[in-house]
C-alpha positions as YAML, in Angstrom:
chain: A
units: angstrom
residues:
- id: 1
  name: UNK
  ca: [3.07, 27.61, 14.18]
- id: 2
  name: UNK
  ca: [6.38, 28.08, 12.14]
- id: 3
  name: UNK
  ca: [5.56, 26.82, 7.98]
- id: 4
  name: UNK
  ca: [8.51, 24.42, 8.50]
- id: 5
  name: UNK
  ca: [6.41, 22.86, 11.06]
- id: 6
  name: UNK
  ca: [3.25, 22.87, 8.99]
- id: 7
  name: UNK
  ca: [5.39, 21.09, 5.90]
- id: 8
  name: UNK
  ca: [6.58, 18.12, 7.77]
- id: 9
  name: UNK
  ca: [3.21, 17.79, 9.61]
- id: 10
  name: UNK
  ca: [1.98, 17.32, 5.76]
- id: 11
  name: UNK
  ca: [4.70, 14.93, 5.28]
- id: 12
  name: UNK
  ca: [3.83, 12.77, 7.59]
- id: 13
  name: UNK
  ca: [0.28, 12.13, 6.56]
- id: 14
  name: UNK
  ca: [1.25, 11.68, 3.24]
- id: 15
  name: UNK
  ca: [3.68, 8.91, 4.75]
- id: 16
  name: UNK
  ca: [1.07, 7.40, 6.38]
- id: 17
  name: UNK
  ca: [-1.02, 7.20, 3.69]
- id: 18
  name: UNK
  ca: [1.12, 5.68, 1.52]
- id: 19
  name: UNK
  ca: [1.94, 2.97, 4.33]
- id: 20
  name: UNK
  ca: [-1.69, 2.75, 4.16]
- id: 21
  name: UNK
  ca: [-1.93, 2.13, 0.38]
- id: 22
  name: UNK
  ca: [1.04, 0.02, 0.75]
- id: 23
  name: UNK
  ca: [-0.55, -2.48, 3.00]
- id: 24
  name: UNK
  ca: [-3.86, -2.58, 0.83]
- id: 25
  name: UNK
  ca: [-1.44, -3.52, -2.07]
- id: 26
  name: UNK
  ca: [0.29, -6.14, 0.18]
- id: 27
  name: UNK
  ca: [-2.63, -7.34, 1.14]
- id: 28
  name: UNK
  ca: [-4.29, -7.84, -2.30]
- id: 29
  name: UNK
  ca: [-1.47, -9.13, -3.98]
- id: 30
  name: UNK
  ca: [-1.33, -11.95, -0.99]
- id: 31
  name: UNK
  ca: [-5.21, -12.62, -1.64]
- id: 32
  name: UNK
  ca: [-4.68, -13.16, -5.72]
- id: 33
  name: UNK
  ca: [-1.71, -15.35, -5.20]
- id: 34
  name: UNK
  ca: [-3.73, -17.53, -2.95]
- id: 35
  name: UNK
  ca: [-6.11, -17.50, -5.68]
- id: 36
  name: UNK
  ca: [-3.61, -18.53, -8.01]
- id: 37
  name: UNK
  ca: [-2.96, -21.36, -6.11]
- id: 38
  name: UNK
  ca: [-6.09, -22.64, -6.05]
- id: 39
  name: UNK
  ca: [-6.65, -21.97, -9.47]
- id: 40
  name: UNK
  ca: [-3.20, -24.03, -10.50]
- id: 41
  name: UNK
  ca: [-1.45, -20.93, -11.78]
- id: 42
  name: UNK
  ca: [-0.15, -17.74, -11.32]
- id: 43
  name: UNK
  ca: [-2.10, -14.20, -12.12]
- id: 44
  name: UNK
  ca: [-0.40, -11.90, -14.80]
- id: 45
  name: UNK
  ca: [0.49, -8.87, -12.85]
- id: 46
  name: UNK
  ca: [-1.78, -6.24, -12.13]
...
């Protein structure tokens, strides 16, 4: 395997990691605005 190979195969786990932790964030931020909702106002951002 050539290292140029090896460096973008790291790349793209790191990419999908991030897309990972990016979707965790999306999702949590969603869940405490519905929570702000019910709660009649907004959550300082975390």
């Amino acid at each position: 395997m050539r290292l140029d190979y090896l460096k973008w195969k790291e790349k793209q786990k790191e990419k999908k990691s991030d897309e990972r932790n990016m979707n965790r964030f999306a999702r949590e931020k969603s869940k405490w605005q519905r929570q702000a909702r019910r709660w009649g106002h907004k959550h300082p951002e975390r």
